[in-house]
C-alpha positions in Angstrom: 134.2 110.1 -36.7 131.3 112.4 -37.4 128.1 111.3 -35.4 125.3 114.2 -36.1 124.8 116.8 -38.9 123.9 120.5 -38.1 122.5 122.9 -40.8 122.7 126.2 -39.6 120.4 128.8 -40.8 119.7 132.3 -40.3 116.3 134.0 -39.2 115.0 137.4 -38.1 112.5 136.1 -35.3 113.1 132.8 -33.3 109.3 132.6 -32.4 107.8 133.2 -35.8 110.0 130.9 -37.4 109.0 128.1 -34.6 105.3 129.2 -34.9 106.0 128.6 -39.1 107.5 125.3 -39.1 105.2 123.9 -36.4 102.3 124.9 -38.5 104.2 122.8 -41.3 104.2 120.1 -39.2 107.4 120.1 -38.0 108.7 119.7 -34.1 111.9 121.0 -32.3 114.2 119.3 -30.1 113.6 120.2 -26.7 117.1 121.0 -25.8 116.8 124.7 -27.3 113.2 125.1 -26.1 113.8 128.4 -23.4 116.1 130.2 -25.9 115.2 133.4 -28.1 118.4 132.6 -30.4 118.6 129.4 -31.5 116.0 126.4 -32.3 116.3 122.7 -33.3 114.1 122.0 -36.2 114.0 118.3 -36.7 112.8 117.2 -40.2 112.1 113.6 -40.8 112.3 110.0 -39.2 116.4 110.1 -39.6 115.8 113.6 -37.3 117.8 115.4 -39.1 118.5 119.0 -37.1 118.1 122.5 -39.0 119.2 124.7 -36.4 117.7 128.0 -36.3 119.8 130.9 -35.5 119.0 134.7 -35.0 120.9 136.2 -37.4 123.0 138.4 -35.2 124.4 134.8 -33.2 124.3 133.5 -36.4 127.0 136.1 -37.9 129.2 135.6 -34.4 129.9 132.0 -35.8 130.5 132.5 -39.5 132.2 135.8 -39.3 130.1 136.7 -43.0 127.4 138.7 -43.8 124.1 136.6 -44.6 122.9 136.1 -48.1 120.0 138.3 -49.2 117.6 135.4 -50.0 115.8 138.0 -51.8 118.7 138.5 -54.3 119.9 134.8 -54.4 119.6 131.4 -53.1 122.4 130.1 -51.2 120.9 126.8 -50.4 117.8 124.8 -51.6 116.3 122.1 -48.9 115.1 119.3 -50.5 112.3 117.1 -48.5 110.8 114.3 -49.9 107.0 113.6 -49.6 105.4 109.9 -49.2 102.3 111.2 -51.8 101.8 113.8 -54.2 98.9 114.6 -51.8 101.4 114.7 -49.1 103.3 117.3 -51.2 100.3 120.3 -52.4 99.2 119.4 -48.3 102.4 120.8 -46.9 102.6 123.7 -50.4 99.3 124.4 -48.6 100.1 124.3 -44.8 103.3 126.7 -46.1 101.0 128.7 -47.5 99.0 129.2 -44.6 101.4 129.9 -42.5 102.8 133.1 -44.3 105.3 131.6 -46.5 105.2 132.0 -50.5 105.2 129.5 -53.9 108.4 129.7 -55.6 107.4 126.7 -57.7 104.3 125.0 -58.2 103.0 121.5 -57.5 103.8 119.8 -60.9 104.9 116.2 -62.0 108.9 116.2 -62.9 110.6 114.1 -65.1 107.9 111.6 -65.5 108.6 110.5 -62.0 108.9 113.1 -59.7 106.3 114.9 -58.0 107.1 118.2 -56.5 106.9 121.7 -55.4 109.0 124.8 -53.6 108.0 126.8 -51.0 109.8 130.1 -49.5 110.0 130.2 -45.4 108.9 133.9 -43.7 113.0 134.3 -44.0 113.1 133.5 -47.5 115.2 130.3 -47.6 113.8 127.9 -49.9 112.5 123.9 -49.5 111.9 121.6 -52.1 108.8 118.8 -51.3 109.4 115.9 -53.7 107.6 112.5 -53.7 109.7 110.4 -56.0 107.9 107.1 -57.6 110.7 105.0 -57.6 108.5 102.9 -60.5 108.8 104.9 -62.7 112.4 106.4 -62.1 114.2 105.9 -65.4 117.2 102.8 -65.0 
C-alpha cells in the first residue's frame, strides 16, 4: 500500500522559492538539490515532502492550467506551531522573506492560536498552535 505522500505545487522560480522557505526555516531533501525544476520541501518531524515544481514541469504532469492564487485559493497548508511565540516567529520570518499576511496572529476558538501567511507564489499556509487544554470535549 501507499508508503510516502507528495504535494505537488507550482512555482515561478526554483531558487527563490528555496531561498523563501529556507529563510522560514525549512530544509529540502537532498535528492532534488542540482535541479532548476523541482525541490523537496520537507515540513516537520513526520518529513512530510512539498514538492516544488516550476510551473511549466508542473503543467506536463497535470495536463491543467494552474490556479491564479491571486483570484482563488485552491489549497490552504495548515502547520501547526509548538507556541504562540513559535507562530508570530515564523508570521515574522515569512514576512521577511518577501511573503505577505493574509491573516493575522490571533487566538481562535478559545483554543487555537494562529496565523496565515502567502508564499512569493501566493499559495497560502496556516501556522496554528493548538492548546489541547483548552480544546472544547
Amino acid at each position: 500500500m501507499t508508503k510516502e505522500l507528495w504535494i505537488n505545487l507550482p512555482v515561478k522560480d526554483i531558487a527563490r522559492s528555496k531561498e523563501f522557505f529556507t529563510k522560514l526555516g525549512f530544509s529540502f531533501h537532498p535528492r532534488h538539490q542540482d535541479s532548476h525544476e523541482a525541490a523537496g520541501l520537507i515540513i516537520g518531524e513526520k518529513n512530510v515532502m512539498v514538492m516544488l515544481f516550476l510551473e511549466s514541469t508542473f503543467k506536463k504532469f497535470t495536463k491543467n492550467e494552474i490556479s491564479d492564487t491571486t483570484q482563488a485559493t485552491e489549497v490552504l497548508f495548515s502547520i501547526d506551531g509548538e507556541s504562540r511565540e513559535e507562530v508570530d516567529e515564523l508570521i515574522k520570518k515569512a514576512i521577511d522573506a518577501g511573503g505577505t499576511v493574509y491573516s493575522e496572529p490571533g487566538e481562535r476558538d478559545g483554543w487555537m492560536y494562529g496565523a496565515g501567511f502567502s508564499d512569493l507564489d501566493g499559495h497560502r499556509w496556516n501556522v496554528l498552535y493548538m492548546d489541547m487544554a483548552k480544546m472544547p470535549s
